[in-house]
N, CA, C and O atoms as a Maestro MAE file, in Angstrom:
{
 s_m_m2io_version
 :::
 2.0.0
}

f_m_ct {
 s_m_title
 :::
 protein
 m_atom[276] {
  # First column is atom index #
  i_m_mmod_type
  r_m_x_coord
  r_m_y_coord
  r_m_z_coord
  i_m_residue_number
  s_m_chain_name
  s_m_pdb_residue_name
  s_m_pdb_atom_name
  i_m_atomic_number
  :::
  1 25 -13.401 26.002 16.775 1 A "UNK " " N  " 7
  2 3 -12.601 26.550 17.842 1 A "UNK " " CA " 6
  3 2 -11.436 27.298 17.220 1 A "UNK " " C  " 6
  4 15 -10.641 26.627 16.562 1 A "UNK " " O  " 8
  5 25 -11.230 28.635 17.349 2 A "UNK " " N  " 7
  6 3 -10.501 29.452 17.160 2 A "UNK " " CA " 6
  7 2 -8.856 29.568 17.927 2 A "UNK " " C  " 6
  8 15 -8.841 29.728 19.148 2 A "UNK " " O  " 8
  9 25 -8.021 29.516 17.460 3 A "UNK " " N  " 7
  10 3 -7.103 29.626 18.675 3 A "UNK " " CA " 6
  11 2 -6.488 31.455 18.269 3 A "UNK " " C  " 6
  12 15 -6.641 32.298 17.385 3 A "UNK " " O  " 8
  13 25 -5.721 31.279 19.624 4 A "UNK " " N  " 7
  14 3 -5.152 32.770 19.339 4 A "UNK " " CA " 6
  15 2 -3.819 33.041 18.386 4 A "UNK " " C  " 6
  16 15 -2.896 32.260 18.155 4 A "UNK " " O  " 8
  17 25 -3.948 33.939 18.068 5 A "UNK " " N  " 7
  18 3 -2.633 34.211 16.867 5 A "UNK " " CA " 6
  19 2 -1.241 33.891 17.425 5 A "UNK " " C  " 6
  20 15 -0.219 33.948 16.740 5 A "UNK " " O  " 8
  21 25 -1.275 33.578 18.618 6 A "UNK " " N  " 7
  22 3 0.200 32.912 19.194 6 A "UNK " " CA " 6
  23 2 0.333 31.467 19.110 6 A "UNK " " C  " 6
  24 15 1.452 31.057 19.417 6 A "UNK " " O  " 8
  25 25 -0.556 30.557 18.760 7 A "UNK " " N  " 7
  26 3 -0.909 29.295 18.531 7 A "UNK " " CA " 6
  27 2 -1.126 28.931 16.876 7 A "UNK " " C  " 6
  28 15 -1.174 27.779 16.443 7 A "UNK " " O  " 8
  29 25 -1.224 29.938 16.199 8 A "UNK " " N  " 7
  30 3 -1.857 30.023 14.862 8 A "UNK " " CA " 6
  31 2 -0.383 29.247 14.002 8 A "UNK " " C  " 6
  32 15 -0.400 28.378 13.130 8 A "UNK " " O  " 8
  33 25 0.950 30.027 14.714 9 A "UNK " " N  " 7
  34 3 1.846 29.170 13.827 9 A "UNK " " CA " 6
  35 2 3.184 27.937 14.487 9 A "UNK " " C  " 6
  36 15 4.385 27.746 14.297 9 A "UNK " " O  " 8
  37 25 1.959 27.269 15.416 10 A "UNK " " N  " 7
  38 3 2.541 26.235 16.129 10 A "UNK " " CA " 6
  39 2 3.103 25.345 15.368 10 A "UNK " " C  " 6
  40 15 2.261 25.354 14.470 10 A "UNK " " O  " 8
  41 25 4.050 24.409 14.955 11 A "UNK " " N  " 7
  42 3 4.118 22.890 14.333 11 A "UNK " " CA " 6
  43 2 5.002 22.155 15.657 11 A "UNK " " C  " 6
  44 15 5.888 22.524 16.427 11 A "UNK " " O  " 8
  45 25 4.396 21.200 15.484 12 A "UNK " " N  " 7
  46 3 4.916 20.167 16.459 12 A "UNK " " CA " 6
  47 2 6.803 19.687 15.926 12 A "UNK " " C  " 6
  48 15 7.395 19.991 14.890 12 A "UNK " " O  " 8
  49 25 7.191 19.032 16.879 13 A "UNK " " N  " 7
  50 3 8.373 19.022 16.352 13 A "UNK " " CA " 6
  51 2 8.491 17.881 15.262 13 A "UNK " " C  " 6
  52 15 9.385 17.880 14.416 13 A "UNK " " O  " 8
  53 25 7.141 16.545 15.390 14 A "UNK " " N  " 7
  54 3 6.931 15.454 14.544 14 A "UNK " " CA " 6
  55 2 7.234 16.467 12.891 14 A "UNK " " C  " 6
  56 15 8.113 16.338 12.039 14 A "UNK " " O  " 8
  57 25 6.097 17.413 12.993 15 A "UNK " " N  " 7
  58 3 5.850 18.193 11.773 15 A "UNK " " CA " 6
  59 2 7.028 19.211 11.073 15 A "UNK " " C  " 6
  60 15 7.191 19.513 9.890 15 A "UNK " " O  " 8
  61 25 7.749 19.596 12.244 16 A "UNK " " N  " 7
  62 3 9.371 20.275 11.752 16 A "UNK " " CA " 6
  63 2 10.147 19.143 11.306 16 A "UNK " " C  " 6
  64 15 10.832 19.513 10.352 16 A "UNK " " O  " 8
  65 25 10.332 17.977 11.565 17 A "UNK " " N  " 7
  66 3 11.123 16.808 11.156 17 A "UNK " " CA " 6
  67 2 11.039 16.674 10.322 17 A "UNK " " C  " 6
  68 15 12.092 16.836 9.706 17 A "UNK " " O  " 8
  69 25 9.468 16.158 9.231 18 A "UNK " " N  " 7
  70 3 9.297 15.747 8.229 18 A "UNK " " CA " 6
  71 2 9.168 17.257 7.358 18 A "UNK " " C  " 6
  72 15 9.354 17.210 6.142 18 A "UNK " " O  " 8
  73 25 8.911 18.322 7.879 19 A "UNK " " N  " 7
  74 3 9.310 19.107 6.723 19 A "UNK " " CA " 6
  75 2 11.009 19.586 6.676 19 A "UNK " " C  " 6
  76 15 11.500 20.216 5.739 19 A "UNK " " O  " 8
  77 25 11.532 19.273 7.527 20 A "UNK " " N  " 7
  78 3 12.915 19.241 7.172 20 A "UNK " " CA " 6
  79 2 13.884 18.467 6.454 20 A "UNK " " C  " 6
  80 15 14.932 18.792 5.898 20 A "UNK " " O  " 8
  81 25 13.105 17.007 6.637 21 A "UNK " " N  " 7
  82 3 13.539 16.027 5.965 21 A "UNK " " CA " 6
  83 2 12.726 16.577 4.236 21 A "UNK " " C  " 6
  84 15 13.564 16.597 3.334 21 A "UNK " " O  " 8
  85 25 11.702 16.861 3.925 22 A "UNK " " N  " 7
  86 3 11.710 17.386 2.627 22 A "UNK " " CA " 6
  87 2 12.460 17.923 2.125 22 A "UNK " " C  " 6
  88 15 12.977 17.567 1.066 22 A "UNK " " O  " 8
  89 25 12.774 19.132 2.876 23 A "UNK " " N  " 7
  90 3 13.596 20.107 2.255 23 A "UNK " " CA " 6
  91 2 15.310 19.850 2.053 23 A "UNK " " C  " 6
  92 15 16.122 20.529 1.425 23 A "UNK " " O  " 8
  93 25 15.490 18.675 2.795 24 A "UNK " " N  " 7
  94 3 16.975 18.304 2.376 24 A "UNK " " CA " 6
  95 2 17.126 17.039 0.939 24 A "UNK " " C  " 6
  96 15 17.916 16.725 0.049 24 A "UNK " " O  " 8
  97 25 15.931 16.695 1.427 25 A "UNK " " N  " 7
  98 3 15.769 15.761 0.237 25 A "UNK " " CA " 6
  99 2 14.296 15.812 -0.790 25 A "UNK " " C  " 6
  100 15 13.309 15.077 -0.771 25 A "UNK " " O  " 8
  101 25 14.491 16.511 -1.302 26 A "UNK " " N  " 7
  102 3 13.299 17.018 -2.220 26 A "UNK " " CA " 6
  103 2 12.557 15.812 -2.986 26 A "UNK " " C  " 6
  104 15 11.344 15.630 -3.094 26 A "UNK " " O  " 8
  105 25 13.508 15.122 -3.434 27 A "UNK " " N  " 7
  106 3 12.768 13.501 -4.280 27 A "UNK " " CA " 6
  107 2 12.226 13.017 -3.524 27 A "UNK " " C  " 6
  108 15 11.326 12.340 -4.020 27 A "UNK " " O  " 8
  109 25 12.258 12.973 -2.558 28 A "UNK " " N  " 7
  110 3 11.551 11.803 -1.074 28 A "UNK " " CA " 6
  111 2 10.421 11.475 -1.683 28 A "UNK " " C  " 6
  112 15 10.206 10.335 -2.093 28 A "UNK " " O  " 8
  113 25 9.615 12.429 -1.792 29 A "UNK " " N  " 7
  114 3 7.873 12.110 -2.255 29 A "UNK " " CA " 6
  115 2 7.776 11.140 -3.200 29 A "UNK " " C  " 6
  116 15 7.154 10.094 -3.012 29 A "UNK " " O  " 8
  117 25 8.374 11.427 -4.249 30 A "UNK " " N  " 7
  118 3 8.461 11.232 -5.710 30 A "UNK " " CA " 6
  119 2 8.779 9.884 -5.617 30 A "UNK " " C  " 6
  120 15 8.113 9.186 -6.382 30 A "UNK " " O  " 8
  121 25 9.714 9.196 -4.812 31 A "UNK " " N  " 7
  122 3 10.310 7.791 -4.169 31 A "UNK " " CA " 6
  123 2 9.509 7.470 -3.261 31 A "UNK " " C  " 6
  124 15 10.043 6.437 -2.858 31 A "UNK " " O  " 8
  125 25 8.784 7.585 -2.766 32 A "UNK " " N  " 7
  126 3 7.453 7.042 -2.182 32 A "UNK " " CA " 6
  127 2 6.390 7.123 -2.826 32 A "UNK " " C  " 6
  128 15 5.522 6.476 -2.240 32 A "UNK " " O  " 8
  129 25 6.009 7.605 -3.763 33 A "UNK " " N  " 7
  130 3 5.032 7.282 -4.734 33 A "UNK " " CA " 6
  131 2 5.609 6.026 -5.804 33 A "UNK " " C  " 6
  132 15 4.862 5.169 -6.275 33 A "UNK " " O  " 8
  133 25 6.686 6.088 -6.002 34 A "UNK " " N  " 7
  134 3 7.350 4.786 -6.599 34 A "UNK " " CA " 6
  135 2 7.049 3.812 -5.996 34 A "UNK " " C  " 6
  136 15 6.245 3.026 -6.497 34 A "UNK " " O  " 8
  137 25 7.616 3.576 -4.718 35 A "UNK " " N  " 7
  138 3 7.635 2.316 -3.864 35 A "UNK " " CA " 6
  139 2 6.282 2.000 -3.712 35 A "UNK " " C  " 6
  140 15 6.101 0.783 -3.737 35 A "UNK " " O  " 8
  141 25 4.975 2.857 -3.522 36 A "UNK " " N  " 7
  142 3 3.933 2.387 -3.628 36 A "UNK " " CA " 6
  143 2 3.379 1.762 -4.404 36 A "UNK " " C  " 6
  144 15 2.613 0.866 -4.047 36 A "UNK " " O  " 8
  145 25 3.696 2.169 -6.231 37 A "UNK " " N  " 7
  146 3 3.172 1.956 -7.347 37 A "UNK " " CA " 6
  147 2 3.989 0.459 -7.242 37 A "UNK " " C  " 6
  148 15 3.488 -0.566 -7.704 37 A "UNK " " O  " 8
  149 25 5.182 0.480 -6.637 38 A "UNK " " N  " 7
  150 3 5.854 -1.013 -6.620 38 A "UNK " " CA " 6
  151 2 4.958 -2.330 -5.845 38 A "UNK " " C  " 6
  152 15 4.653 -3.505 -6.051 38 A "UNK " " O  " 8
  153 25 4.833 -1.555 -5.116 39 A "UNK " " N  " 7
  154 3 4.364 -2.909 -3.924 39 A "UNK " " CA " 6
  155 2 2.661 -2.690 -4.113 39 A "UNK " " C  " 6
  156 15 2.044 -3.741 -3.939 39 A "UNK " " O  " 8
  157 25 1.794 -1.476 -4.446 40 A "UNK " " N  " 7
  158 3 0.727 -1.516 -3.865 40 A "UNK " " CA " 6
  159 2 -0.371 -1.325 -5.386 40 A "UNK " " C  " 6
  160 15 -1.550 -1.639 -5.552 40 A "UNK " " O  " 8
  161 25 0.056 -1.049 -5.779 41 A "UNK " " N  " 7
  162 3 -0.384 -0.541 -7.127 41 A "UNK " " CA " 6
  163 2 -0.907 -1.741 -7.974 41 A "UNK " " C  " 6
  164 15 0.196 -2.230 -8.219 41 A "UNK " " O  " 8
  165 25 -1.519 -2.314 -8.407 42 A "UNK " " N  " 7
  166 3 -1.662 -3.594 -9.169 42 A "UNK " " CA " 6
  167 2 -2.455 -2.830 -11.181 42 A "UNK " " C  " 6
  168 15 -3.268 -1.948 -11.459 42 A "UNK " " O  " 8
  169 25 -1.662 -3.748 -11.987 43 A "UNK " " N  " 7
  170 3 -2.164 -3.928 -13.269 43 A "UNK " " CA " 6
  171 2 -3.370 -3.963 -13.098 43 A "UNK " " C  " 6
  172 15 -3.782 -4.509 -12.075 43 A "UNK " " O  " 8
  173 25 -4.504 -3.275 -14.239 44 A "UNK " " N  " 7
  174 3 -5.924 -3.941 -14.290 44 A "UNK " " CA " 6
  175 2 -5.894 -6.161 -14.391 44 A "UNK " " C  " 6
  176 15 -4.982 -6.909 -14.743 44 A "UNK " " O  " 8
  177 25 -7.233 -6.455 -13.933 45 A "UNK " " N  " 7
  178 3 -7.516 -7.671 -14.233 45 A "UNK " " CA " 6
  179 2 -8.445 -8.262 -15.213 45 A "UNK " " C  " 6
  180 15 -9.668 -8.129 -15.257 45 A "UNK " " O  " 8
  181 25 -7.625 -8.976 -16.037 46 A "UNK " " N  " 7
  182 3 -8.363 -9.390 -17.198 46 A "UNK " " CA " 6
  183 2 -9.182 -10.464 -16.744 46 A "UNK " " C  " 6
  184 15 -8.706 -11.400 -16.101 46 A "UNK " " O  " 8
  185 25 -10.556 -10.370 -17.086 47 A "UNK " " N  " 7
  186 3 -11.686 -11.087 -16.719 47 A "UNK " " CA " 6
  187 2 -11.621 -12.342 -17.065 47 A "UNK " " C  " 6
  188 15 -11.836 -13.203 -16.212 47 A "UNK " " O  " 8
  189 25 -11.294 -12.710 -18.469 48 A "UNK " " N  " 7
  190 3 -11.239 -14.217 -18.803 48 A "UNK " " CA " 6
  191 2 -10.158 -14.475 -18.671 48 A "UNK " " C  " 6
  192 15 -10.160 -15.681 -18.919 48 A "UNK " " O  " 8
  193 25 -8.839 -14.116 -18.372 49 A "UNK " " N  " 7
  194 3 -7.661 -14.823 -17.657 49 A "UNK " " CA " 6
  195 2 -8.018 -15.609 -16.228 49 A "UNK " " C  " 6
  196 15 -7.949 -16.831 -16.095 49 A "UNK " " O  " 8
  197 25 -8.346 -14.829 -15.366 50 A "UNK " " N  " 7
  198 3 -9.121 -14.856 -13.891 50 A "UNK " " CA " 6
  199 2 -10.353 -15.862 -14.434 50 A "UNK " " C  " 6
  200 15 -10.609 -16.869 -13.774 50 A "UNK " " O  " 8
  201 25 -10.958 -15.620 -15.419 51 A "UNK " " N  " 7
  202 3 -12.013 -16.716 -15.219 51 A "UNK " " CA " 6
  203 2 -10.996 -18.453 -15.568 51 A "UNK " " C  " 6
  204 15 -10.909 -19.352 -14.731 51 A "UNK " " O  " 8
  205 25 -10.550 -18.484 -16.569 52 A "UNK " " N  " 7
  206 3 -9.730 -19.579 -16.893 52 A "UNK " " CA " 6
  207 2 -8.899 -19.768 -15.579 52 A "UNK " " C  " 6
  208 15 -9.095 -20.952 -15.303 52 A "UNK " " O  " 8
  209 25 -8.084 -19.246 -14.628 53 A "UNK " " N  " 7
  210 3 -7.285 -19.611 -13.694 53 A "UNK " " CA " 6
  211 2 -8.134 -20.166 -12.663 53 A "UNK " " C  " 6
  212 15 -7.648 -21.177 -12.157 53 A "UNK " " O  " 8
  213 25 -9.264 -19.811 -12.194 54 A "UNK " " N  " 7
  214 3 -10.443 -20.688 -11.074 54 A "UNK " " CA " 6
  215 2 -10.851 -21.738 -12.102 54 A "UNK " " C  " 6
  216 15 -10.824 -22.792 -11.467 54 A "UNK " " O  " 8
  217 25 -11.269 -22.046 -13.543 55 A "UNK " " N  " 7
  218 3 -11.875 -23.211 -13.525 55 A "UNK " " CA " 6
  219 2 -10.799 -24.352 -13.808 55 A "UNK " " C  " 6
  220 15 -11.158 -25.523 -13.936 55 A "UNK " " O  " 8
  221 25 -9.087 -23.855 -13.927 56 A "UNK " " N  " 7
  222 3 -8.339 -24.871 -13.976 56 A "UNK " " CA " 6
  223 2 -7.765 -25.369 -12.851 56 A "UNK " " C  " 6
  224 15 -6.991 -26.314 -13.001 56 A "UNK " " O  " 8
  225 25 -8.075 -24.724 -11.165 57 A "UNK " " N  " 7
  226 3 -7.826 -25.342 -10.202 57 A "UNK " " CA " 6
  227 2 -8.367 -26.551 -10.164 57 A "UNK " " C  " 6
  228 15 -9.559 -26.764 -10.387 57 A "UNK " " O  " 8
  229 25 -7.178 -27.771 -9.763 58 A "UNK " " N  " 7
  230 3 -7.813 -29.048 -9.041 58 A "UNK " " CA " 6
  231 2 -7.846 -29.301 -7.891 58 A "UNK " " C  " 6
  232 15 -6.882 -29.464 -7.143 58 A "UNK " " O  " 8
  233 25 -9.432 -29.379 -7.538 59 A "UNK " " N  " 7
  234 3 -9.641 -29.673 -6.129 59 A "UNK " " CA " 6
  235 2 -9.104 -30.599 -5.222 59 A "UNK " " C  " 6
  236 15 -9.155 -31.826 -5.306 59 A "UNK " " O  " 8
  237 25 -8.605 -29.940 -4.384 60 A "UNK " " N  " 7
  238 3 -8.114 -30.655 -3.289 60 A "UNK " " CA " 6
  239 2 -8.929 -31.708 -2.371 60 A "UNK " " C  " 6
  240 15 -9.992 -31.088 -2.333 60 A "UNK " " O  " 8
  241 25 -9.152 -32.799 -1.654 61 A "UNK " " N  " 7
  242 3 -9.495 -33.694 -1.549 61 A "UNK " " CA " 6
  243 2 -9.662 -32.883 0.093 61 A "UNK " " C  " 6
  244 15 -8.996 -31.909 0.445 61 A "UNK " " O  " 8
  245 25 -10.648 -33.533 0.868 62 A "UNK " " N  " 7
  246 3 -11.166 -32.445 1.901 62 A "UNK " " CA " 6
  247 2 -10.036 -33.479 3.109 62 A "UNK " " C  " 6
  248 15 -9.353 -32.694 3.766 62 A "UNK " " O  " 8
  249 25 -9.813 -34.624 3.395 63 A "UNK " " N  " 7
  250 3 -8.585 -34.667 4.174 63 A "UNK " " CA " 6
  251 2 -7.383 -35.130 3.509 63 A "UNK " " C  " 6
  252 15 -7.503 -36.179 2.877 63 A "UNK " " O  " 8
  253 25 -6.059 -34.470 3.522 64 A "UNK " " N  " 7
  254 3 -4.981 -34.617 1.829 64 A "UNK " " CA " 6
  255 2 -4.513 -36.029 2.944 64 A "UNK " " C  " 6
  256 15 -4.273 -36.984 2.206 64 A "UNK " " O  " 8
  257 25 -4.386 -36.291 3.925 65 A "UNK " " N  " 7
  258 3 -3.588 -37.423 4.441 65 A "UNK " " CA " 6
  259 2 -4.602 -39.027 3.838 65 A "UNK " " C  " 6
  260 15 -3.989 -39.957 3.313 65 A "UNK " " O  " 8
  261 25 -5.914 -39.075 4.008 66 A "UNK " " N  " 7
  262 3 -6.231 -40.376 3.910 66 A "UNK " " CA " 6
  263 2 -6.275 -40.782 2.176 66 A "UNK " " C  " 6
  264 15 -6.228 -40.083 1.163 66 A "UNK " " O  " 8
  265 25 -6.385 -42.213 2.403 67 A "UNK " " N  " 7
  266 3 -6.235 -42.444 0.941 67 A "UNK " " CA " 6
  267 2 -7.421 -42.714 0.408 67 A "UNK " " C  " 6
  268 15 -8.394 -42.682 1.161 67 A "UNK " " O  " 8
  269 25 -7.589 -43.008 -0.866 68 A "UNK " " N  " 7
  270 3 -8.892 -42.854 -1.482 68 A "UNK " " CA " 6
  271 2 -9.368 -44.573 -1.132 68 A "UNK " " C  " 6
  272 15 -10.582 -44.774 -1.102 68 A "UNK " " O  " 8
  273 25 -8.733 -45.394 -0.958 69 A "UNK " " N  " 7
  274 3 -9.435 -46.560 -0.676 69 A "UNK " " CA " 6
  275 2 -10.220 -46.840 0.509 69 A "UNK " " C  " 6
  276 15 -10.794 -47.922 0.628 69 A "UNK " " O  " 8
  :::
 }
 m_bond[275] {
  # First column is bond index #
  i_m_from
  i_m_to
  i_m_order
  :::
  1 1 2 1
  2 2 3 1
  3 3 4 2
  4 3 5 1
  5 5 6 1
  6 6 7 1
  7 7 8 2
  8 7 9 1
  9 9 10 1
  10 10 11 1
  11 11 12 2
  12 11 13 1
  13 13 14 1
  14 14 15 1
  15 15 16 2
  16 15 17 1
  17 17 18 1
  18 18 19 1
  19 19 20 2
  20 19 21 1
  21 21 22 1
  22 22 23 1
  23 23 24 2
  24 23 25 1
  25 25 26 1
  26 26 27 1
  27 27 28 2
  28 27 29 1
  29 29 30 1
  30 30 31 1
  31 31 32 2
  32 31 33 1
  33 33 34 1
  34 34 35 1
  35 35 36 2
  36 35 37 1
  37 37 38 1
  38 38 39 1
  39 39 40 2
  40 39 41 1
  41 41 42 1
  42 42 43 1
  43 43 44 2
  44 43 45 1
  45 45 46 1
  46 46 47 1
  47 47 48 2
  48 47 49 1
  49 49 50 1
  50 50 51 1
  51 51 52 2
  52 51 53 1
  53 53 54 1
  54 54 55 1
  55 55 56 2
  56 55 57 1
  57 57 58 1
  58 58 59 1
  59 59 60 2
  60 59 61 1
  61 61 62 1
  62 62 63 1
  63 63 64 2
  64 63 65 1
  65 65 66 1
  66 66 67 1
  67 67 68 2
  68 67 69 1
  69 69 70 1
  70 70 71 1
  71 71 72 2
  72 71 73 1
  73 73 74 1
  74 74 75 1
  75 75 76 2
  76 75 77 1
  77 77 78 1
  78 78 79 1
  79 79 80 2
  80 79 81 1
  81 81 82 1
  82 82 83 1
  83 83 84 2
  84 83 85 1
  85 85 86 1
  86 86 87 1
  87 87 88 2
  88 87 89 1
  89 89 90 1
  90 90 91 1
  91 91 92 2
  92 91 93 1
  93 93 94 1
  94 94 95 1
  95 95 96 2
  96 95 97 1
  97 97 98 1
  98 98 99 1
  99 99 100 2
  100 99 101 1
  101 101 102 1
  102 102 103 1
  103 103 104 2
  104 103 105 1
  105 105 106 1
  106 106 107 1
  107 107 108 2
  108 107 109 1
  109 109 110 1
  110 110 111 1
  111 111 112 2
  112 111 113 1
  113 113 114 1
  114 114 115 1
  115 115 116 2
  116 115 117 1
  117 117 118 1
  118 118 119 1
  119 119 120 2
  120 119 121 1
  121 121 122 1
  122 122 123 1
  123 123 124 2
  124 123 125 1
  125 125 126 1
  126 126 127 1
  127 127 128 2
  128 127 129 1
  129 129 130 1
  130 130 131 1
  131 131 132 2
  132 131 133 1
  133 133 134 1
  134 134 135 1
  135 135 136 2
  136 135 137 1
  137 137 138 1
  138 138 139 1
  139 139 140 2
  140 139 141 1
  141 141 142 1
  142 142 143 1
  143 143 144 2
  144 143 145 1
  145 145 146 1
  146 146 147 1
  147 147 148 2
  148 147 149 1
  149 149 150 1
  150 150 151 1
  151 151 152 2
  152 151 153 1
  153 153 154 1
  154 154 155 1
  155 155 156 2
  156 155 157 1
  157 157 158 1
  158 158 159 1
  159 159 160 2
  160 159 161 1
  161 161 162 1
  162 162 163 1
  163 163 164 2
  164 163 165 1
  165 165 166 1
  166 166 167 1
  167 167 168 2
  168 167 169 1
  169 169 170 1
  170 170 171 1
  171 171 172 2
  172 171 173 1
  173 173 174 1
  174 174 175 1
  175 175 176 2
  176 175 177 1
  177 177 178 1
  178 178 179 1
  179 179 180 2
  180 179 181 1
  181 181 182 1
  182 182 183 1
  183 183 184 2
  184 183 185 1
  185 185 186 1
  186 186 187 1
  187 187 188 2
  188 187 189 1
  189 189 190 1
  190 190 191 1
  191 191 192 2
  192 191 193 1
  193 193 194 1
  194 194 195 1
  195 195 196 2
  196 195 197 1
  197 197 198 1
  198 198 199 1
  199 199 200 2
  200 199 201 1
  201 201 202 1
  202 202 203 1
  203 203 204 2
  204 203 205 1
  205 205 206 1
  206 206 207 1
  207 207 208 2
  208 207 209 1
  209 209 210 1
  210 210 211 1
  211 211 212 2
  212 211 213 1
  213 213 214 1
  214 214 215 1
  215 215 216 2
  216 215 217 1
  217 217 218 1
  218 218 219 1
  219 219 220 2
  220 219 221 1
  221 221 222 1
  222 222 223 1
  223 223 224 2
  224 223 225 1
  225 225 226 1
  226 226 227 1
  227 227 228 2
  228 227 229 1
  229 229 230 1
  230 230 231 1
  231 231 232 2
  232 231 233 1
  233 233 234 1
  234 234 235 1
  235 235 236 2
  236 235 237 1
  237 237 238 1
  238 238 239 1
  239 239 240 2
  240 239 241 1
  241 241 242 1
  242 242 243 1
  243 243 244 2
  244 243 245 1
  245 245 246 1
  246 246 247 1
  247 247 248 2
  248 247 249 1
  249 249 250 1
  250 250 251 1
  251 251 252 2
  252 251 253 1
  253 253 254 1
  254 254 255 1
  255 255 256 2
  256 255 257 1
  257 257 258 1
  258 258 259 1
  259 259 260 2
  260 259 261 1
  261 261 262 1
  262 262 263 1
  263 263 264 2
  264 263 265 1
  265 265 266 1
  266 266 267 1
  267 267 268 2
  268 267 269 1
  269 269 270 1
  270 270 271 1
  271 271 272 2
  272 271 273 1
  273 273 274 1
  274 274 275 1
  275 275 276 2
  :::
 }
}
């Protein structure tokens, strides 16, 4: 669907916001790719660390209140 050349250079005002907010603050991106690599980003996983951490769990007892007698 084609629109007409009077529609061609619409932006919503959502889309004027955030490119305005770029342009006053140019790092923005650059600080959200940080905060991601912070919170979302994880180290590779070493296989035999991960294997040693499951076989040194001790199992929990299937009701923790009763006693073993």
């Amino acid at each position: 669907m084609k629109f007409s050349k009077q529609f061609s250079l619409y932006q919503s005002e959502a889309t004027q916001f955030i490119n305005g907010l770029k342009e006053s603050n140019p790092q923005l991106e650059q600080s959200q790719r940080d905060g991601r690599a912070l919170l979302w980003d994880k180290a590779p996983i070493d296989l035999d660390s991960q294997r040693r951490i499951i076989e040194s769990k001790v199992m929990q007892q299937p009701y923790v209140y009763q006693s073993k007698n």
